[in-house]
Structure formats: structure tokens, C-alpha cells
C-alpha positions as a Markdown table, in Angstrom:
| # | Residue | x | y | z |
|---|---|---|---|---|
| 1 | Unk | 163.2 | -75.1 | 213.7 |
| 2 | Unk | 162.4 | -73.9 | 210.2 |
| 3 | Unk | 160.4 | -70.5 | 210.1 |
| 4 | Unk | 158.0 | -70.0 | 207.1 |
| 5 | Unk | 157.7 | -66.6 | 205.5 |
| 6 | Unk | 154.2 | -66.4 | 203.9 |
| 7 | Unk | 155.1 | -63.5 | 202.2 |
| 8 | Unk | 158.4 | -61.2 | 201.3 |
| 9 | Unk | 158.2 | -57.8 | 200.4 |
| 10 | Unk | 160.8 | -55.3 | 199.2 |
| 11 | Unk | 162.3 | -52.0 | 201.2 |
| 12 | Unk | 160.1 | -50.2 | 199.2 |
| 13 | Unk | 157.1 | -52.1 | 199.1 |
| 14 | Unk | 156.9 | -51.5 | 203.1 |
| 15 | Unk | 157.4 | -48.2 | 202.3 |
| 16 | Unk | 154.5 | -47.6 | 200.0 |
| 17 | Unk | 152.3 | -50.0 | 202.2 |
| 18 | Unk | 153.1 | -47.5 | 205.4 |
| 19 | Unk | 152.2 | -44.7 | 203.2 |
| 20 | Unk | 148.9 | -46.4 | 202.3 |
| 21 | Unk | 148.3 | -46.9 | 205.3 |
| 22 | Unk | 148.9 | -43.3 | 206.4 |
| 23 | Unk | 147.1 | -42.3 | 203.8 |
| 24 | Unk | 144.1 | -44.4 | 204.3 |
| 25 | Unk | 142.9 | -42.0 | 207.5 |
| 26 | Unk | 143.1 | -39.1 | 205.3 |
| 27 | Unk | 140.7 | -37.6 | 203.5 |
| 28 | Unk | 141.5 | -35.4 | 200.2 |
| 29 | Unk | 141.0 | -32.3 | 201.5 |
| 30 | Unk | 143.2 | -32.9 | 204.2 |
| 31 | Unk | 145.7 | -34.4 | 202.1 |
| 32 | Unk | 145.6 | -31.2 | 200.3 |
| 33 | Unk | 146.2 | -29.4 | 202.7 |
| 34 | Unk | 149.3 | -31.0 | 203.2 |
| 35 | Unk | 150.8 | -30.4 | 200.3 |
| 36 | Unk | 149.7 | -27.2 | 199.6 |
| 37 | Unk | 149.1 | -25.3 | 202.7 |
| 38 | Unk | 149.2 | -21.7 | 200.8 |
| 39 | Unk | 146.8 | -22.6 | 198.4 |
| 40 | Unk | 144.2 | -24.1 | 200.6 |
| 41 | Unk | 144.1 | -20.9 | 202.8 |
| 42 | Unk | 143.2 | -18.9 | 199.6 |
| 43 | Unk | 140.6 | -21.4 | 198.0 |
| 44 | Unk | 136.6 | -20.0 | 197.9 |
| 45 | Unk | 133.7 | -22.0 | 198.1 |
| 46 | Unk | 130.1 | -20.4 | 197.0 |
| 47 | Unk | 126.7 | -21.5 | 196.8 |
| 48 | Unk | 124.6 | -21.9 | 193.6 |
| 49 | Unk | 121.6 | -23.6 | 192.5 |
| 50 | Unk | 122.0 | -26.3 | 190.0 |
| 51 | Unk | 119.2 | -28.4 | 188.8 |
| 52 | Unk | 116.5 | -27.3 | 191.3 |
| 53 | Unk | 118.8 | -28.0 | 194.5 |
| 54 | Unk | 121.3 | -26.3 | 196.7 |
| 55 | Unk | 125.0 | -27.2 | 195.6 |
| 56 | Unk | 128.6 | -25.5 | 196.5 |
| 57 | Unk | 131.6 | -24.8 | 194.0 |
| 58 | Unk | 134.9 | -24.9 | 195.6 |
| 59 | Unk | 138.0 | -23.0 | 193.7 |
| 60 | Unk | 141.7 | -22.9 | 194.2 |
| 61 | Unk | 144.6 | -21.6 | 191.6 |
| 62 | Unk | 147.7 | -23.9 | 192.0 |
| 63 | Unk | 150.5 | -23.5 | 189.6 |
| 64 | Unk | 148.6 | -20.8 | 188.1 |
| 65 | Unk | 146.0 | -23.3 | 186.5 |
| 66 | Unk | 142.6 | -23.0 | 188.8 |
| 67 | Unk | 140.7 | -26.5 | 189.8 |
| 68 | Unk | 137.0 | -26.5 | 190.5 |
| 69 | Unk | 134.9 | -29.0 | 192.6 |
| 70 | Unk | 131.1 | -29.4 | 193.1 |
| 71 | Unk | 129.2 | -31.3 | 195.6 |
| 72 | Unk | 126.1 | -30.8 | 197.4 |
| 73 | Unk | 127.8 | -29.6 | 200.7 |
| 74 | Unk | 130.6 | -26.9 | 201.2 |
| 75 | Unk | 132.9 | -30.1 | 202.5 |
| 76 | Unk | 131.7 | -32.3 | 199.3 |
| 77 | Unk | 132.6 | -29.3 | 197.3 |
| 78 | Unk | 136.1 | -29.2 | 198.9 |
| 79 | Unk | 137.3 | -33.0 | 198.6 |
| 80 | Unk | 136.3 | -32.7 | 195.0 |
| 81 | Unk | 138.1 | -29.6 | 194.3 |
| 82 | Unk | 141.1 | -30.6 | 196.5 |
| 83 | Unk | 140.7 | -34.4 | 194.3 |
| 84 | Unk | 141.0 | -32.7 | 191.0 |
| 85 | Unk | 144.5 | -30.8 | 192.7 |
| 86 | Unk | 145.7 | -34.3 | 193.7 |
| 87 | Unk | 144.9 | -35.9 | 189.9 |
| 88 | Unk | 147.1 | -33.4 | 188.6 |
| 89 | Unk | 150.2 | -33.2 | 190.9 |
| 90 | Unk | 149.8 | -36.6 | 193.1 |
| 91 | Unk | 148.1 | -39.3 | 190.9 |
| 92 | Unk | 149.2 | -42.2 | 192.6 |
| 93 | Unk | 148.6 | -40.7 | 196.2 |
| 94 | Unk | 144.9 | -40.2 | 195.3 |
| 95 | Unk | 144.5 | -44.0 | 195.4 |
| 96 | Unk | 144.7 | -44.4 | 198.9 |
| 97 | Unk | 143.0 | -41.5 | 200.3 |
| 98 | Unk | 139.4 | -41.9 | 201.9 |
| 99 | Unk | 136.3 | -42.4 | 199.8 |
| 100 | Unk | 133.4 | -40.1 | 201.5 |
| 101 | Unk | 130.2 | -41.2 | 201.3 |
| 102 | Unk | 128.5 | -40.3 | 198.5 |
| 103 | Unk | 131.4 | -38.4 | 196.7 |
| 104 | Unk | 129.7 | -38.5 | 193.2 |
| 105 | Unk | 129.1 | -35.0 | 192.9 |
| 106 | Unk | 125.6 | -34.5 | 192.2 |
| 107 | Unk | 124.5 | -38.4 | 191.3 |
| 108 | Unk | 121.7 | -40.2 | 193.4 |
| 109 | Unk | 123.7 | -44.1 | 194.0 |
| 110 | Unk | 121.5 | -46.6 | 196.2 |
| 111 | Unk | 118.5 | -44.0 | 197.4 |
| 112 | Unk | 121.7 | -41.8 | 198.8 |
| 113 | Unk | 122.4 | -38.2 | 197.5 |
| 114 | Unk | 125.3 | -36.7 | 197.3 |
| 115 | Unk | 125.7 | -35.3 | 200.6 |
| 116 | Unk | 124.4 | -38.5 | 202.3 |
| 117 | Unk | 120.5 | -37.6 | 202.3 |
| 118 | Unk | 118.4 | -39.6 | 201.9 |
| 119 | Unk | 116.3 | -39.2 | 198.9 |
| 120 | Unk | 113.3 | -38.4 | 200.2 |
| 121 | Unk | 115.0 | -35.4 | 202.0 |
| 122 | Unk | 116.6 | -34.3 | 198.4 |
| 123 | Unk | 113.5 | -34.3 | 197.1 |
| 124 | Unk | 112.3 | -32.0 | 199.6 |
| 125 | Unk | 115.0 | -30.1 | 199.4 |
| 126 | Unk | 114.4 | -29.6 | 195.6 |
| 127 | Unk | 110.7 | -28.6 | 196.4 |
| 128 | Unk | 111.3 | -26.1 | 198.2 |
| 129 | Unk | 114.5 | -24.5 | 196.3 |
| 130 | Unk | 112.9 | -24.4 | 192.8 |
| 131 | Unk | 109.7 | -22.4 | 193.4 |
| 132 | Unk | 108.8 | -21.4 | 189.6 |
| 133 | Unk | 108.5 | -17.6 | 188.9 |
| 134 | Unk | 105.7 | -16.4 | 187.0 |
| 135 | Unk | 106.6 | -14.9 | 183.8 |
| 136 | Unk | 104.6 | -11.8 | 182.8 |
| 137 | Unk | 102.0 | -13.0 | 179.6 |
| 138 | Unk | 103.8 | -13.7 | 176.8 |
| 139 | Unk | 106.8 | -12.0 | 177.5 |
| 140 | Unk | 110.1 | -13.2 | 179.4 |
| 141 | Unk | 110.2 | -10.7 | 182.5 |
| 142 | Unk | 109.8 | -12.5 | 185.8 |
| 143 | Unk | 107.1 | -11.4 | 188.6 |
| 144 | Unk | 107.8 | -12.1 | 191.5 |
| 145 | Unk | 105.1 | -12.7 | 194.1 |
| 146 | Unk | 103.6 | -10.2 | 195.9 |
| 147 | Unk | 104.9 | -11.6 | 199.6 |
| 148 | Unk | 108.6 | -10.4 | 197.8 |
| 149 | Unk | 107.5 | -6.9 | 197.6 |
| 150 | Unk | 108.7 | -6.0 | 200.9 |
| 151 | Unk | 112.2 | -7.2 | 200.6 |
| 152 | Unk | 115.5 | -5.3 | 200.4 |
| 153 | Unk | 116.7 | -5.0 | 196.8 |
| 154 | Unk | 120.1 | -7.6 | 198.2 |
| 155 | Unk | 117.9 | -10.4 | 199.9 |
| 156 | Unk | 115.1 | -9.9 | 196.8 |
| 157 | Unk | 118.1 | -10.6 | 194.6 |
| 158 | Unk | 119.6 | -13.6 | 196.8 |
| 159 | Unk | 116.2 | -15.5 | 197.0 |
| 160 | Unk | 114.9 | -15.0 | 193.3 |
| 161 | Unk | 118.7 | -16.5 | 192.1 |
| 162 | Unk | 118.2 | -19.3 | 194.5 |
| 163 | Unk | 114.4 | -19.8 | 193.6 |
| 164 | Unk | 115.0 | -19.8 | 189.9 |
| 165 | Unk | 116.1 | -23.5 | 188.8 |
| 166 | Unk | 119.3 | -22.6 | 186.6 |
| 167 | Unk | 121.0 | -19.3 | 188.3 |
| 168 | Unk | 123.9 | -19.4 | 190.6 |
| 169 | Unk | 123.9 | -17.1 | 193.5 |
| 170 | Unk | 125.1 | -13.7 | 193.3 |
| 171 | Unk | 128.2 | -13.0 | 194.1 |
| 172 | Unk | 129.5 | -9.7 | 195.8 |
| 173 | Unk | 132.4 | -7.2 | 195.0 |
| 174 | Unk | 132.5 | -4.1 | 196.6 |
| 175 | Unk | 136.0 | -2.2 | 196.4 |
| 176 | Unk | 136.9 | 1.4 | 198.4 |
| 177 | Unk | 137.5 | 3.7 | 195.2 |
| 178 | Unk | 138.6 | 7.7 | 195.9 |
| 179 | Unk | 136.5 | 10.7 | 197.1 |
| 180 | Unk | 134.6 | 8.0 | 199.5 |
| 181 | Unk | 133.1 | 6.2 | 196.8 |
| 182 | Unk | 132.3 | 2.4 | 196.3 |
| 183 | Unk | 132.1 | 0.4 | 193.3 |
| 184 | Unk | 129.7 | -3.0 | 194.1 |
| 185 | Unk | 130.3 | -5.5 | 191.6 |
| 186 | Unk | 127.5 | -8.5 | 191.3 |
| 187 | Unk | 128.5 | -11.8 | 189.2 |
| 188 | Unk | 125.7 | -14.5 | 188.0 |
| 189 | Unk | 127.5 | -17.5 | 186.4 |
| 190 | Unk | 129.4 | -15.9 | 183.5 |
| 191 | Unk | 127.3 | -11.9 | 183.7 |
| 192 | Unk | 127.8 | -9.5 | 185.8 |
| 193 | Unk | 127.0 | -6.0 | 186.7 |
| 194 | Unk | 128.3 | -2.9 | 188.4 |
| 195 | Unk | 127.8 | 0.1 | 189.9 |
| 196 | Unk | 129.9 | 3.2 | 191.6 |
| 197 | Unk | 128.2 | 4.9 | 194.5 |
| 198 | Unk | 128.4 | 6.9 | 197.6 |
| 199 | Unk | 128.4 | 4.6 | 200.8 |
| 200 | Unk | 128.5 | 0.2 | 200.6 |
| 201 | Unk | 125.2 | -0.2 | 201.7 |
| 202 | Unk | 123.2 | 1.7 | 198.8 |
| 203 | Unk | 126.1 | 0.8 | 196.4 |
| 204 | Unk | 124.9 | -3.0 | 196.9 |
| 205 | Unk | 121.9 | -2.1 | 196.8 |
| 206 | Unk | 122.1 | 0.3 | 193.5 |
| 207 | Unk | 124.1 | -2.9 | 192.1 |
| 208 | Unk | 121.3 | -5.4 | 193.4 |
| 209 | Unk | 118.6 | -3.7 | 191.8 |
| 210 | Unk | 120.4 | -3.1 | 188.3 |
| 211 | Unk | 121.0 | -7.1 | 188.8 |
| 212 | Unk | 117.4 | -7.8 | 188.8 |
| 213 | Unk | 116.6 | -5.8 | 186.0 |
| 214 | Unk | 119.5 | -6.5 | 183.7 |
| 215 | Unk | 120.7 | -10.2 | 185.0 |
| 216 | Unk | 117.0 | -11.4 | 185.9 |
| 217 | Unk | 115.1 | -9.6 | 184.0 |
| 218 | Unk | 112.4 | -8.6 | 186.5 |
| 219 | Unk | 109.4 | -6.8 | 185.9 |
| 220 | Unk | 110.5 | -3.2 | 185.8 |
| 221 | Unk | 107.3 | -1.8 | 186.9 |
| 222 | Unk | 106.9 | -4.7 | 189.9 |
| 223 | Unk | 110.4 | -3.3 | 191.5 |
| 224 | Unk | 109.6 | 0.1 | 190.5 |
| 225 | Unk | 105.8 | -0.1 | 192.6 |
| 226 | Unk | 108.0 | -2.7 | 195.5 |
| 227 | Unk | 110.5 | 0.3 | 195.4 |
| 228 | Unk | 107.7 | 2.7 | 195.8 |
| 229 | Unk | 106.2 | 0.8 | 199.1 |
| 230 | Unk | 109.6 | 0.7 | 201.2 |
| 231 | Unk | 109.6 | 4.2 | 200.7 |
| 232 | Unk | 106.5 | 4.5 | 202.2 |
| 233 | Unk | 106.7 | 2.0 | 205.0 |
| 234 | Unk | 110.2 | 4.2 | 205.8 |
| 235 | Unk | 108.2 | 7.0 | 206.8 |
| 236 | Unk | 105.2 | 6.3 | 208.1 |
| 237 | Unk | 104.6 | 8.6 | 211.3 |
| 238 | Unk | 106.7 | 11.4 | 209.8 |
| 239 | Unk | 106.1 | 14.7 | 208.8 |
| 240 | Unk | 107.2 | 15.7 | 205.2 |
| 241 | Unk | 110.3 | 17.2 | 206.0 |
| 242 | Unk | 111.5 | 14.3 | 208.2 |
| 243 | Unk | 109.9 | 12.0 | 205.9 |
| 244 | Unk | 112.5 | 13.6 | 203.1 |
| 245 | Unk | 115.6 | 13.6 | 205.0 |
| 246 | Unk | 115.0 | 10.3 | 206.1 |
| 247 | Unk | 114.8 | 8.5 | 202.5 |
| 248 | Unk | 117.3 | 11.0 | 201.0 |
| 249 | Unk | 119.8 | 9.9 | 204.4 |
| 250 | Unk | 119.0 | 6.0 | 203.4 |
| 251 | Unk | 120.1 | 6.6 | 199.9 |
| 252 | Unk | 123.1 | 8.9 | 200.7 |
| 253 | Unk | 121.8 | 12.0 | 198.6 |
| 254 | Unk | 122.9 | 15.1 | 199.8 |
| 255 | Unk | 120.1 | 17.5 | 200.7 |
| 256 | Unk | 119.9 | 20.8 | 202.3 |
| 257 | Unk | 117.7 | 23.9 | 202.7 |
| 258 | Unk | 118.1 | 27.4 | 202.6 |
| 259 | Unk | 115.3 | 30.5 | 203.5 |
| 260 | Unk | 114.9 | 33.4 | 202.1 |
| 261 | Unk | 112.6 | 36.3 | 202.3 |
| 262 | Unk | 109.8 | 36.5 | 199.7 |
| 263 | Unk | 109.2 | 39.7 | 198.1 |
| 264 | Unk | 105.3 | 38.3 | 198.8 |
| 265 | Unk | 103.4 | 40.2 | 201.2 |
| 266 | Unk | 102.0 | 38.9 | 204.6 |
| 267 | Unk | 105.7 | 38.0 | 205.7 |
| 268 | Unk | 105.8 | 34.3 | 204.0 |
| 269 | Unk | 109.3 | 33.3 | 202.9 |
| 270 | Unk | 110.5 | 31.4 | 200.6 |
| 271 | Unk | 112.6 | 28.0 | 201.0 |
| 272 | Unk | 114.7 | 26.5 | 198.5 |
| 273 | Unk | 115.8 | 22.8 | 198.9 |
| 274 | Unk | 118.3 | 20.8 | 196.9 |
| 275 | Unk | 118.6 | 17.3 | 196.6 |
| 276 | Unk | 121.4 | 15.9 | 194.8 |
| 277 | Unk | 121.3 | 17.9 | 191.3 |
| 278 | Unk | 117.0 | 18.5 | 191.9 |
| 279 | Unk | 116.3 | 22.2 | 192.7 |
| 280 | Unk | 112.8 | 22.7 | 194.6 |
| 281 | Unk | 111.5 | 26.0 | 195.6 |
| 282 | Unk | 108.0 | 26.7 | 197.7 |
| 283 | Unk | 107.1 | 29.8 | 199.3 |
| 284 | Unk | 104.7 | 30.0 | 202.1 |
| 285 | Unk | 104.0 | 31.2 | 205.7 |
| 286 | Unk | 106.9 | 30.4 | 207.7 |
| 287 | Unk | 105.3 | 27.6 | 209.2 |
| 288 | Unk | 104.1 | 25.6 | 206.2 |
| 289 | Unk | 106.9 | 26.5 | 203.9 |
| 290 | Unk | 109.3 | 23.7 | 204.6 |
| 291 | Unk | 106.1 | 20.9 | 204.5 |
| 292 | Unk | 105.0 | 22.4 | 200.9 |
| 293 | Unk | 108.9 | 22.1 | 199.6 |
| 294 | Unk | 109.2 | 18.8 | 201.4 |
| 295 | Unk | 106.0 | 17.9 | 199.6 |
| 296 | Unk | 107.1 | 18.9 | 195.9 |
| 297 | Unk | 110.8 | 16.8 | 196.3 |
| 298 | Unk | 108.9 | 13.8 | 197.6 |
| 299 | Unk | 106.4 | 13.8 | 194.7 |
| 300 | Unk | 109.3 | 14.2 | 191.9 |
| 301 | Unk | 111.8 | 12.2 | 193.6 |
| 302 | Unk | 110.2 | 9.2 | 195.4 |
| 303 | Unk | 107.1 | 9.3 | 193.8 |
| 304 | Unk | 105.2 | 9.7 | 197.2 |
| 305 | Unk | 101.9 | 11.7 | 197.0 |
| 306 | Unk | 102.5 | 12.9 | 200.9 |
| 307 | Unk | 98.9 | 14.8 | 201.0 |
| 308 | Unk | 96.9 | 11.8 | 200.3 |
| 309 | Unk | 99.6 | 9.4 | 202.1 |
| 310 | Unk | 97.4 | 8.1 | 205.0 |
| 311 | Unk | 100.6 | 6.7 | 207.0 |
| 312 | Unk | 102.7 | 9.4 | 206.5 |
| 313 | Unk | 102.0 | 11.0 | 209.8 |
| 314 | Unk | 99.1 | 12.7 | 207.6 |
| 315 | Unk | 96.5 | 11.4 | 210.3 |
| 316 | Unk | 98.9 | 10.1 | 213.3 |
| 317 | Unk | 96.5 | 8.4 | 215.7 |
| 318 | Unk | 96.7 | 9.1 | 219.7 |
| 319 | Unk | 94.9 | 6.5 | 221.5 |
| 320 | Unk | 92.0 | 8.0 | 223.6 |
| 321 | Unk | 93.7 | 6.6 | 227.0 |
| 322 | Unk | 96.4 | 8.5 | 226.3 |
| 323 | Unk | 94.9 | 11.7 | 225.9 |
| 324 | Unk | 93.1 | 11.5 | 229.4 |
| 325 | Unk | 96.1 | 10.3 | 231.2 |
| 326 | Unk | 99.1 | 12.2 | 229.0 |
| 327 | Unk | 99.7 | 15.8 | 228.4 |
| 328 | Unk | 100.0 | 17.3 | 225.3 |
| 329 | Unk | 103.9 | 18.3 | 225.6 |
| 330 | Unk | 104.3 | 14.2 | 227.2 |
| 331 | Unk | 102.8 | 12.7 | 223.6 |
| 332 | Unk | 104.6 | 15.1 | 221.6 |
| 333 | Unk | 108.3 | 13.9 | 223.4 |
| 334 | Unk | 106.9 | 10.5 | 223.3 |
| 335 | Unk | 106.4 | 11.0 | 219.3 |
| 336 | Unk | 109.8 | 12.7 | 218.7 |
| 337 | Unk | 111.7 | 10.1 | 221.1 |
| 338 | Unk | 110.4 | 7.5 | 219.0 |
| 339 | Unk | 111.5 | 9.0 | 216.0 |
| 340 | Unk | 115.3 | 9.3 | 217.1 |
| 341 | Unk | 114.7 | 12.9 | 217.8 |
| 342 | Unk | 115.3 | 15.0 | 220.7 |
| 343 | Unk | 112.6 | 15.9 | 223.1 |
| 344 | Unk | 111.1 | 19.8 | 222.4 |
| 345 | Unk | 112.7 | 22.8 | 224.4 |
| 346 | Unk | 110.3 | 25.6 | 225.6 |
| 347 | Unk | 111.5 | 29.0 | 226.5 |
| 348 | Unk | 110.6 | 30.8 | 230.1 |
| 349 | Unk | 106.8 | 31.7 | 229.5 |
| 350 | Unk | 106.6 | 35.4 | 229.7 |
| 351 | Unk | 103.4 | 37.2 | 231.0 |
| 352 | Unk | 101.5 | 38.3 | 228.3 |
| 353 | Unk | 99.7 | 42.2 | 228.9 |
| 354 | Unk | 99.6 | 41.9 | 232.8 |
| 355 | Unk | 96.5 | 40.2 | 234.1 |
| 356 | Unk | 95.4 | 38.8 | 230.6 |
| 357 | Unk | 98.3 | 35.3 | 231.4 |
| 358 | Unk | 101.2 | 33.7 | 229.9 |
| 359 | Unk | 102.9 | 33.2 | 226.4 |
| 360 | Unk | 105.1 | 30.5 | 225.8 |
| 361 | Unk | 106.9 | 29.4 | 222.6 |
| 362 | Unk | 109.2 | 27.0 | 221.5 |
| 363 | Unk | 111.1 | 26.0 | 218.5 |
| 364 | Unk | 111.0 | 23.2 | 216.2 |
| 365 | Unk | 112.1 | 22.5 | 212.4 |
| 366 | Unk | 113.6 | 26.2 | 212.7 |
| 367 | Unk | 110.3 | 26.9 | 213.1 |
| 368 | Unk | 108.8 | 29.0 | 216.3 |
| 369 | Unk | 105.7 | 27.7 | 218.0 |
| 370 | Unk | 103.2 | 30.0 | 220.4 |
| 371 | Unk | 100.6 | 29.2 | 223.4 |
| 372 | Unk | 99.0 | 31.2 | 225.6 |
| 373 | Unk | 96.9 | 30.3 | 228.5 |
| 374 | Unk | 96.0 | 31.5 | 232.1 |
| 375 | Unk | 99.1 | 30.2 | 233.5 |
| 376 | Unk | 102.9 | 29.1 | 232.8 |
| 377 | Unk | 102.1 | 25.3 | 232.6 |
| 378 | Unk | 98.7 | 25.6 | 230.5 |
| 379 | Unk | 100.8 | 27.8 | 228.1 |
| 380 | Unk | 103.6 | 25.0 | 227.4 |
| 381 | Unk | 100.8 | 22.4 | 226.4 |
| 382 | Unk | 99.1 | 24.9 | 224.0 |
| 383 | Unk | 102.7 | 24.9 | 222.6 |
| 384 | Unk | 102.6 | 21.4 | 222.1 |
| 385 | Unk | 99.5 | 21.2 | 221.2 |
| 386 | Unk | 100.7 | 23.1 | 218.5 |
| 387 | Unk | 103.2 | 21.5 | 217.0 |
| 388 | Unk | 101.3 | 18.2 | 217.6 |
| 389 | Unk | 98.6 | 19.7 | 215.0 |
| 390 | Unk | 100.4 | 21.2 | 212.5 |
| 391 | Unk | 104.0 | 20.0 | 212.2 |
| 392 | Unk | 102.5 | 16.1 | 212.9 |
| 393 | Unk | 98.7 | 16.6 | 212.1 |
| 394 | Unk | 97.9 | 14.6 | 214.8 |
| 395 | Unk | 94.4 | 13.9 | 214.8 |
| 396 | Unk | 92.6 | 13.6 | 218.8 |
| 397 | Unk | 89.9 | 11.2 | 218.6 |
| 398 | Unk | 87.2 | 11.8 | 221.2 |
| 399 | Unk | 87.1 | 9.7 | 223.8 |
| 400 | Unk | 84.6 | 6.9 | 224.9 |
């Protein structure tokens, strides 16, 4: 019986066919990570915005030369990245690997984009990415809309990049230097900024809003006013002191007061306050002293016109069912519990002239609040009735 051999292949054809074969399930990024396992644990992928849509850039260094592939997904991005690897060091491997769909990088093939949407989902996509920017007139600064305002300076940033047609995404850098400082680095395609500053939170931000001005060229007076407006939503139900330490605390400038007495008469002092390099000085009773100083570093350094600040705790509303059903001292530890601070501590209430009733006090802001009243407990509310009025302002509306 005669056998018939429909085809002959060679030792190292059968080789080369198992190897396609093996190949075959693989895909390039896989592959790649085969062959360079090192490498592919140190390649970065980032998103950018590239013609009105969402796309990802993957990067590796291998033999000290770096590769780069886009697609419209972080695994597009990958296979393309890891493909250009394989071109270079295993041509004839690339052959046999797998074909993903729509691995054209960034080309619309049979109603199919590159990440395998269909086209009438790209084009959504691309809607909502490339919201234009106003301009300002005639001149090239963007202005951003209003709804913006409110934004940290590091999401403003992230959302004007991707909104703006042609920018990549930023991309952060923030390195420990000495002393507790922190330098935030911010990269834009080929431009980048920097800035060294106490604390990673406000050197991001520090760097995020030099970014916008320098990279993006925003509107310097619309992020000065949307600068202006965080401020004040920060402190709204604070005094002026407390208002002060607050945005100073946010932005990790050192502050601190020191009293003195005032060769005035009448027994007013006077208060100096330092912020950062700023020197402020007010002198006044004891108990206004500190809000006057507060006032003056609030006006030069934030801009904030605390007197004429309507949400600034400069007319703190207490709903008229709480004032039947709550005592004064209850709403004032409700207040300064919702504030983060502790609740007020009154001293034993003394009797005041025997038979004439009771004076209690307290202190708050280094500052020493009186009542008096007929008896123990009706002289701790006048105490926090007190400090309600004139450290707070708290206005009592009458009720119905």
C-alpha cells in the first residue's frame, strides 16, 4: 500500500509553523511582555486630546531608544507602542501576532473607530470633548465659562486641557525637596511649568494656576475674580479671625498673633498679626481687636471686604424654631461644632453683690465673655448670648 504525502516540509519549517501558531494567540503587548519583562513594568501610558477626541500615548525606553504608541484606548495605546518595540528588535515575529480590531491608530475603517466604536459613538464622543472656549474680544486669552468658576485650580486645569481641541493633558511632577518643601512640575505637550512650595497640595495647586495663566493663557482677571469666590465660599459662617486662619491654613502661610498693651487710654490693646512676610497691626477694645486686625489681612491678602461680606458669618441666620426650642449656649456649641471647633467652657458662676444674682464668664478667641442674670443657669446663656452677638453677629430673627 503506497502512502501519498500531499505535502513535505523541512525540520525547520515545522518549527516556524509551531511558532506561528503560538504566536497567533498572542497579542503584541503580550508578546512584549515576553521579551521584555523589565521594560514593560516601567512603560507609562497618559491621556491627551488629539483632534477633538480622547486618545492615550503609551511610552517605554528599550535599549536606551524610547518607542511611542497611540490609540484611542489605554490597551490600543499599548499594542501600538509594544508593535513599534517588536519592528525594531523582532521583525519577523510581528507577522504572526494578533491583529486587534481596529488597530489603525486614530483612522475611521468601515464606520469602526479605532477603539471599536461605532461612529456614531465617536462622534459623540468628540462632541462632548471639544467644547470651544471663548476667547476674550480680539485678544487670545481664554474665558472660561462661568459654571468653571467654582473649580479647584487642578480639575480647572485638567478639564480646560481636555476641552480645548489641540492640548494634551497635564501631566504631574511633584518631588520632596529639603526644609519640607515641594517642587510640582506640570508638562503640556512640549511646555511646562514649575513651582516650589510648602505642602503637595497647594504646590499643585500654585503650579496649576501658573499653568493656566502661562500654558493656557487664561483670562487673568477671570481666575483672579474665580480665586476671589473660593475664598469666600471657604468661610462663609466664620468670624474674621477664623475666616483668616482658615484660608491662610489652606494655603500653608504661616500666621500668628501677638497682644500688646496700647499706650491708648480706656484699656484697648493692641494686636499685631503676621502672615507670611505681611505685618498688620489694629488696636482696639480687647474684644474687637483681633476682628479689626483679621479684617485689615483679609482685605490686603485675599481681597475679601469682610464688613460688607454678607456670608461671612456677618449676618449668621438662626432659624426661628430654633430659638424657641434651643438655648442660647445649645446654638452657640452647635455653631462652633460645626465649624471643627470645640464646644465653649464656662467658669463656676459666682454671686455677684449678694442678693443682686450671678456672674458668669467664659472664654473664647483669648477673649473673656460676661453674663449676669438672677440665677447660675440664666447667667451662662447671657454668656452665650454674648459671644453669639459679637464674636458671630448672629442675627435673631423674631419669630412667627
Amino acid at each position: 500500500m503506497q502512502e501519498t504525502f500531499n505535502e513535505v516540509i523541512t525540520l525547520d519549517q515545522y518549527v516556524e509553523r509551531g511558532k506561528a501558531e503560538s504566536l497567533a494567540k498572542k497579542t503584541p503587548f503580550m508578546y512584549f511582555r515576553e521579551v521584555f519583562p523589565n521594560e514593560a513594568t516601567q512603560s507609562i501610558t497618559q491621556q491627551i486630546c488629539k483632534d477633538g477626541r480622547i486618545a492615550h500615548v503609551s511610552r517605554v525606553s528599550v535599549g536606551g531608544e524610547e518607542f511611542v504608541g497611540e490609540g484611542r484606548s489605554k490597551q490600543l495605546s499599548k499594542h501600538a507602542m509594544a508593535r513599534s518595540v517588536l519592528a525594531k528588535f523582532c521583525p519577523l515575529d510581528l507577522q504572526y501576532l494578533q491583529q486587534l480590531k481596529g488597530e489603525t491608530d486614530m483612522q475611521t475603517c468601515n464606520n469602526v473607530l479605532a477603539d471599536g466604536l461605532p461612529l456614531e459613538q465617536g462622534q459623540e464622543l468628540e462632541q462632548t470633548v471639544a467644547e470651544p472656549i471663548q476667547t476674550n474680544g480680539s485678544s487670545s486669552h481664554l474665558l472660561p465659562s462661568t459654571e468653571l468658576a467654582s473649580k479647584p485650580a487642578c480639575q480647572l486645569l485638567r478639564e480646560l486641557c481636555q476641552r480645548n481641541s489641540g492640548g494634551s493633558l497635564p501631566v504631574f511632577e511633584v518631588t520632596k525637596l529639603e526644609n519640607n518643601e515641594v517642587a510640582c512640575k506640570i508638562t503640556i505637550g512640549e511646555r511646562s511649568v514649575e513651582v516650589v512650595s510648602k505642602g503637595r497640595k497647594v504646590a499643585k495647586n500654585l503650579a496649576a494656576t501658573k499653568a493656566l495663566r502661562e500654558l493656557l493663557n487664561v483670562e487673568p482677571e477671570w481666575l483672579e475674580k474665580a480665586e476671589s469666590e473660593r475664598n469666600k465660599a471657604a468661610i462663609i459662617g466664620l468670624d474674621a479671625q477664623h475666616a483668616l486662619l482658615k484660608l491662610c491654613t489652606q494655603k500653608c502661610i504661616p500666621i500668628k498673633f501677638h497682644s500688646e498693651k496700647s499706650a491708648q487710654p480706656n484699656g484697648q490693646m493692641k494686636v499685631v498679626c503676621q502672615v507670611g512676610e505681611e505685618i498688620f497691626e489694629a488696636v482696639g477694645s480687647k474684644r474687637k481687636v483681633r476682628t479689626l486686625v483679621s479684617t485689615k489681612a483679609l482685605k490686603k491678602l485675599f481681597d475679601i471686604d469682610y464688613d460688607s461680606f454678607a456670608g461671612a458669618g456677618a449676618s449668621y441666620q438662626v432659624h426661628p424654631i430654633d430659638m424657641q426650642t434651643k438655648t442660647p449656649s445649645q446654638l452657640l456649641n452647635e455653631l462652633l461644632t460645626s465649624q471643627g471647633h470645640s464646644p465653649v467652657e464656662y467658669a463656676e458662676a459666682q454671686t455677684f453683690q449678694e442678693g443682686l444674682g450671678f456672674r458668669a464668664s467664659a472664654k473664647f478667641n483669648d477673649e473673656e465673655y460676661e453674663g449676669w442674670a438672677p440665677s447660675k443657669k440664666k447667667a451662662k446663656q447671657e454668656v452665650a448670648r454674648s459671644i453669639l452677638s459679637n464674636a458671630f453677629k448672629v442675627s435673631f430673627p423674631n419669630a412667627e
